[in-house]
Each structure stands twice: as C-alpha cells, then as structure tokens.
N, C-alpha and C positions, 0 to 999 in steps of 0.2 A: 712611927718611923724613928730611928737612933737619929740621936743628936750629932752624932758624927757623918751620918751619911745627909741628912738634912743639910749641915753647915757646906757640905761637899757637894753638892747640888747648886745651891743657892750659889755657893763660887763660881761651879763651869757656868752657871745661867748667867752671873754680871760679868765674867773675864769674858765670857764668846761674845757678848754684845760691846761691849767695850774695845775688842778685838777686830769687828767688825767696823764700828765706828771710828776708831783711829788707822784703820787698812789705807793702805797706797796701791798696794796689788789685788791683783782679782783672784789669785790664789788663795792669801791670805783671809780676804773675804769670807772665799768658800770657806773656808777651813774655821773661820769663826761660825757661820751657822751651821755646819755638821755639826760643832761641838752644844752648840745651844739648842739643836733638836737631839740630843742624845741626853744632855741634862736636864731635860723637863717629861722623857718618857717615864722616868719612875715616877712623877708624881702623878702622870697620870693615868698608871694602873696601881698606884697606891691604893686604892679601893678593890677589893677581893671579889669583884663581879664580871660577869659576861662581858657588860655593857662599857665596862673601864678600858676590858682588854680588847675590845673593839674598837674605841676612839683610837689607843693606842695605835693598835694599825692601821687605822685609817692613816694617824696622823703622820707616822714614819714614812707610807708610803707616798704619801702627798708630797710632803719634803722634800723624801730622794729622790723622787721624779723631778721638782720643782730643781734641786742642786746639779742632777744632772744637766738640765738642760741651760741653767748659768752655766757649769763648767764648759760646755759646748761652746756656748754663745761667747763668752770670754775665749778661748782658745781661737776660734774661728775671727774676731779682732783682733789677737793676736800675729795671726797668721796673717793677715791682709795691709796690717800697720805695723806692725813690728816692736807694738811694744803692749804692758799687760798695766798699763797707769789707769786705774777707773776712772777718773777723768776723762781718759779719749777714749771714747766710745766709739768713733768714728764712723764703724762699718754699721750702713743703715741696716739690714739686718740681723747684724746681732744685737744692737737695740732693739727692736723689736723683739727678738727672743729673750733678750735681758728682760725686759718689762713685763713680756706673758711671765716669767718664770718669777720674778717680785712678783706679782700678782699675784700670785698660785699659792707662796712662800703666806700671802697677807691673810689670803680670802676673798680678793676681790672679784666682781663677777666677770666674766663667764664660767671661772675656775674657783667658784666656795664653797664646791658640794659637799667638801670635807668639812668645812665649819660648823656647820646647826648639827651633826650629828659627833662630833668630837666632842664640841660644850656638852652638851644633852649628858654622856656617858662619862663625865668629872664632877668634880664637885666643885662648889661656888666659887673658890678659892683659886682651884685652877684654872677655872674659867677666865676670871680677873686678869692672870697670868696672863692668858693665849692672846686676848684681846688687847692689851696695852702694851707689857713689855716685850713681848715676842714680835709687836713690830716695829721697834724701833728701828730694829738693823738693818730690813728691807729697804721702812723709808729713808733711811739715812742716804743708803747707795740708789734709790731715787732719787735726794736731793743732789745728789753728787754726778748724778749724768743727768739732769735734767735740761741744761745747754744742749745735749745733740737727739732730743724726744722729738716725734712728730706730734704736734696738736692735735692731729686725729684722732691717733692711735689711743692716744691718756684718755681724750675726752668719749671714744666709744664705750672703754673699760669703766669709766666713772658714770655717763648715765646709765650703762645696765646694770651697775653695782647699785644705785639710786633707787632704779626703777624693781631691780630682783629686793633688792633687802625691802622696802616697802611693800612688797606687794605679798613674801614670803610670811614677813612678819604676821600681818592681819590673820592669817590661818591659824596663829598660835597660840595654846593653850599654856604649853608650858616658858617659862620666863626665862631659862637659858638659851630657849632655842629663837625667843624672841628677841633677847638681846646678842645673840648671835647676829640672827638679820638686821639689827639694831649698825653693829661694828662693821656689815657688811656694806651701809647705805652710808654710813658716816665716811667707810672709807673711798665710797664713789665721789664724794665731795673734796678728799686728797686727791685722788686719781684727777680728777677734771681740773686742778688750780696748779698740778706741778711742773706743769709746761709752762704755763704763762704767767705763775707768780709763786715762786719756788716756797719763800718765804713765810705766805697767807697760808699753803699749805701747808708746813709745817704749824702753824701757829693751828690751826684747825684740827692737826689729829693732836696736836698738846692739848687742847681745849677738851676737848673727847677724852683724853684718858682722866684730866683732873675731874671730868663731872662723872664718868661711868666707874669711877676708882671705888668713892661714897657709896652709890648706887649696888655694889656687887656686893661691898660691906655690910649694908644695910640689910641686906637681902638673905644674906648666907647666918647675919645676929639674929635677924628675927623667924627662921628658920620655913623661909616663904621660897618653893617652888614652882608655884603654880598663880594661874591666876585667881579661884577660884579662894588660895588660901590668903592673897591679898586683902578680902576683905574681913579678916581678922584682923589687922597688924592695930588698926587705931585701937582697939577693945582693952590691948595690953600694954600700948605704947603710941600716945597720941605722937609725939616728938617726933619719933621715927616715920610715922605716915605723912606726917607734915612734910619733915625734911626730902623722902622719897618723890613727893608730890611736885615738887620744886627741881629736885634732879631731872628727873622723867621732863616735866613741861620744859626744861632748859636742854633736856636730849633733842626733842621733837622743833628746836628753835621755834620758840614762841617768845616776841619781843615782850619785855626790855632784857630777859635774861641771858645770861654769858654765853651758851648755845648758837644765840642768832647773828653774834658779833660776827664769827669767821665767814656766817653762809652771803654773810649780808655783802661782808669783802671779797668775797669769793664772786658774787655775780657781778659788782661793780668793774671786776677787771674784765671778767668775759664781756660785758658791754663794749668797756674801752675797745677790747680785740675787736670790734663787731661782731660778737658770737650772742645778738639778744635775740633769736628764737631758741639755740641754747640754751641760755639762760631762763628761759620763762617755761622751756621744758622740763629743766631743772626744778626749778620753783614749783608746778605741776607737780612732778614724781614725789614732790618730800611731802605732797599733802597724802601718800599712802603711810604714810611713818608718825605721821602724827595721828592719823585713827586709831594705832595700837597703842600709842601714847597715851591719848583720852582716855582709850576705854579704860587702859590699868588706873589712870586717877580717878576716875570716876567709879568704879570697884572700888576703890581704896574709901574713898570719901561717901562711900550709900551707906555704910552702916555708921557714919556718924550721928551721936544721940541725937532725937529723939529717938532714930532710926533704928531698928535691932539687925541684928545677921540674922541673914538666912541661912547659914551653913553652920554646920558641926564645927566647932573649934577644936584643932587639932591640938595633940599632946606636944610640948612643947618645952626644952630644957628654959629654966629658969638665967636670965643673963643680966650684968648691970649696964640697963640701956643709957645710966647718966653719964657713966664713962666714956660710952661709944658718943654719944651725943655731943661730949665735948671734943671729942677728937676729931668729927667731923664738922664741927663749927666752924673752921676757916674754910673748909671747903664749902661750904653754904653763903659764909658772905662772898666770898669768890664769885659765886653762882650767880647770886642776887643782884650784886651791885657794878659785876665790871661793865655791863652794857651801859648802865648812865655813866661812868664813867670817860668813857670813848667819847657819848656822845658830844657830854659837854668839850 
C-alpha cells in the first residue's frame, strides 16, 4: 500500500475515534463511526482474495445496519426529550436500541456473527485493529450513557457474550477465529460491569487490549495461524512461546496474572448488587475460555526438548525475534506482576 494512502487511513481511523470520544451530540457521534468504518475498509480488502472481500462486506454491512439503528434510536430521544446531549439518554427505549446497536457495532453476543468470520478473512494486523481500537468509541458512548442502562438488559448481553465466546471458541482450529471468540467473551465481561461499575469496566476492556495487543504481534512475527502450527514456535524461538504462554494463561484469567485483576472486581461488585448467582454463572461460563486457553499452551509447550514435533515445520520468513522480544517486554512485566501488585 502507498505511504500516502497508509498515512491517510491511519488519520480517518484516530480523528473518527477521537471524534467520537470528545462528541456531545449523537449526530456527531454517528458521524465519527461512519468515518472510522469507511477508514479501515481498505485495509481490509488490502489482501487480493475472496475471503478479504468478504469480511469487507460482511463488515460494512454489519456497521450500517448497527449506525442505522443508533441514528434511529438517537433521533427517537430526541423527539421525546428534545434534546440530542448523549448524556440524556432518557427515553427507555432508545437505550435499549442504543445498547443493541453498540453491541452489534463491538461484537457482542447475540449480535457477533460478523466477528469470527471478518478476523478469519484479514490479516493478523487487522485483526489487532477490529479488536482493540475499533472499540473504543462504542465503549466510550457506553461509558457515557451508562447512568440511564437497565441492569438487565447489559447483564443478558454479557453472559451470552461469556457463554457464546467460550463455548464458540473450543470448536476452533484456527487462532483468528479463536481469538475472535476470545474479544467476544472478554467483552461479555464489559457488557455485565457497565451498569454497575462504569469504571471496572473500562479498566477491564484497557486490560484486554494491553495483553491481546502482544499476543496478535507475536502471532502474526512468528508467522502462526493455526493451532497445529503453534507447536513449532518454541523450535525457533523459545522467548516467544514463553512470552505467548503467559499472554494466553493472563487472557484466560488465571491468578496472579493481570487478566484476573478486572474479572475478580468485576464479580466483587455484582455480589455487592446481590447478583451472586450471577456471578458464579459468570465464573461457570469463563471456565469454557480457559479450555481453549490450555489447550494452545499446552500445544505450544509438548514439543519442548526432550520432546520433538510431530508436525512438518512450516517455511517461515526469517525475522529478528530479539527486537520484538524487547518491545514486548514491558508488556510482559505488565502482565506478570500487576496482580501482586493490587493485591498487596
């Protein structure tokens, strides 16, 4: 791709989210995610395939479905309150359709059918993209109406995003589609804390992009799609199966790692609420996200010596993993140590 249209991209993608984020009006709003789903379609038919030009559509149309029905939902508050301040959300069902239509916009379930199959049909890189910075802007205008949400409504959408992304994951072979279901379960755990603790929830999907950020990098260096091609990575690069090892078990919250920090405050307040059958539902569903978790560490780490591969080592561009290695090292101590942290 020209360095000029590159640099021109990467602008509409931070001014539409930034545009989003400092919005007052629900016009404005719109008008920042049109611009931020129109700036990330060329990177994702950047690739000259079928499968590229398929996401693509999927993912335009998911969108403008998703935009239409905020422009509705906004319009229809307006008309009933008489004013378009995101803030007053007022009228109970355009919340409601506001929230289906952020959802839709994110991934979250009942509305992700587009996700596993738009990652799948890009490359590692954009994938990264969809998952972390593509939703800031929803959640932001979640954070920002979350004063007038039903605790219902959040908390249905976040345990079947728990329950689909754990359950979708385990079928999966390939690693975009898995960390699709991955960003699908992680964000049922936003969805269930942004009603009753606006904050945890944000701090939760921040949590999620700095350890899945490493994870996509590592993934797209060592040139690993699959699960099967996982159990190469230590053969050429012990560092990196290490460091992936530790991402993964910190995705799947398993204490003391960074991972378990937000889930652990996240059920603490639903207690508080009295929502602890909720809660141990919760807790329930995320043990399906941790068997996919295992199983890729556990791939990754069987062909450690003595141990040989079973599989044909695939041809593989030569890369310098000391550099990646150190670029991800603060992301690793991150990882590692902010659970003790907290605790003490």
């Amino acid at each position: 791709m020209p360095t000029m249209a590159l640099l021109m991209i990467t602008f509409g993608i931070t001014f539409s989210t930034m545009t989003v984020i400092t919005a007052n009006h629900w016009l404005m709003a719109w008008l920042g995610l049109e611009l931020n789903m129109i700036s990330i379609l060329p990177l994702i038919t950047k690739q000259k395939h079928p499968r590229s030009t398929e996401a693509a559509t999927k993912y335009f149309l998911t969108q403008a479905t998703a935009s239409s029905i905020m422009l509705f939902s906004s319009t229809l508050n307006a008309w009933q309150t008489g004013t378009w301040d995101i803030t007053q959300l007022n009228n109970e069902l355009s919340c409601i359709l506001m929230i289906s239509a952020l959802a839709m916009k994110m991934g979250a379930a009942p509305l992700h059918f587009w996700l596993p199959e738009v990652l799948q049909g890009t490359t590692l890189n954009v994938a990264l993209l969809i998952t972390t910075w593509q939703k800031l802007a929803p959640i932001t205008l979640l954070y920002m109406i979350s004063n007038h949400m039903q605790m219902e409504t959040t908390l249905l959408i976040g345990t079947l995003s728990i329950l689909i992304g754990g359950w979708g994951g385990i079928n999966q072979t390939q690693l975009r589609k898995m960390m699709a279901y991955s960003s699908i379960a992680h964000l049922g755990w936003t969805m269930t804390a942004i009603s009753i603790a606006p904050n945890i929830a944000l701090l939760n999907i921040i949590i999620y992009m700095i350890i899945s950020t490493p994870v996509f990098l590592l993934l797209a260096t060592t040139s690993t799609k699959t699960l099967q091609t996982t159990t190469t990575i230590w053969s050429f690069s012990p560092a990196a199966a290490t460091l992936l090892t530790f991402l993964l078990l910190s995705m799947a919250a398993l204490p003391p790692l960074a991972g378990f920090t937000p889930k652990l405050l996240i059920m603490d307040k639903m207690i508080m609420h009295k929502l602890t059958p909720a809660a141990t539902a919760l807790a329930l569903f995320s043990l399906l996200s941790l068997i996919f978790y295992l199983r890729t560490t556990y791939l990754m780490g069987s062909t450690i010596p003595p141990t040989t591969t079973q599989t044909t080592a695939l041809w593989r561009l030569k890369t310098n993993h000391n550099q990646l290695m150190t670029a991800l090292a603060p992301s690793a101590l991150f990882n590692i140590t902010i659970m003790p942290a907290l605790m003490v």
